[in-house]
N, C-alpha and C positions, 0 to 999 in steps of 0.2 A: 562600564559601558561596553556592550556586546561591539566584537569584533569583527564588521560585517564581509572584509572579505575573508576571513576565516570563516564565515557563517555560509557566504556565497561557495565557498572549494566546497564542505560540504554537503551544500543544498545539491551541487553538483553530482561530485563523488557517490551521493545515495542514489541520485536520478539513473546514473550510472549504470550501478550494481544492482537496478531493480530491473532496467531496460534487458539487460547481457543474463537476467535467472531465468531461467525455464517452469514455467507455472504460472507467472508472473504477469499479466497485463497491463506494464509500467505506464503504457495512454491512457489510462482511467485513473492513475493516482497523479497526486500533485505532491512535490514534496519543500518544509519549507523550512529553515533553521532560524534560530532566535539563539545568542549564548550557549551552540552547543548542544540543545534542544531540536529536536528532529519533526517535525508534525506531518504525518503522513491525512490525506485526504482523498475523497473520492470514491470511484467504487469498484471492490473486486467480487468475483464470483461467486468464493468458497471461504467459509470459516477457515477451513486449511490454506489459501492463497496469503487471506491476510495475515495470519502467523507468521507466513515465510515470508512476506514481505517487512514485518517487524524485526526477525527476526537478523536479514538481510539488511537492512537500516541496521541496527547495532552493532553489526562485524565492520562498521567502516570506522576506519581512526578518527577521532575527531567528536563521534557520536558521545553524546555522557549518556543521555535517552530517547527515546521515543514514544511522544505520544501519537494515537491511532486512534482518539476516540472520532475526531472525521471519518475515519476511512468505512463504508459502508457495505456490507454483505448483501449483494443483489438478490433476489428473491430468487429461489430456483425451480419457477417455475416450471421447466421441463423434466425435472426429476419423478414428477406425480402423472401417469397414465390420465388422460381424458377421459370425462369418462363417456360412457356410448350412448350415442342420443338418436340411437334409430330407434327407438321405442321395442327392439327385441329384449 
């Protein structure tokens, strides 16, 4: 039987260490533990955000894994030029 406030410290502790990382947009993710099990969800910006926020989730004690198939890669639409619609 999952230990729930062991699971609560580190539902916590990850919400923590994702708020206080630089790159990080911890308001878009949710974080939620089960026996140990970490499930990150939501949406961050960059293929590279969510890594470091994976990755961040695992450096805390407590953590055994992390899954992040929730957590969603926002479209990056403003990386692609518009294109020009003055008809020149």
């Amino acid at each position: 039987m999952p230990d729930k406030a062991a699971d609560a410290w580190v539902t916590t502790k990850v919400k923590s260490e994702l708020a206080t990382t630089k790159g990080i947009s911890a308001s878009d993710i949710s974080v939620d533990t089960s026996d140990d099990l970490v499930t990150l969800s939501g949406n961050v910006s960059t293929a590279k955000e969510k890594l470091h926020a994976i990755r961040v989730a695992k450096r805390v004690k407590g953590v055994k894994s992390v899954n992040a198939s929730g957590l969603t890669v926002a479209a990056e639409s403003n990386s692609m030029p518009s294109p020009d619609k003055s008809g020149h």
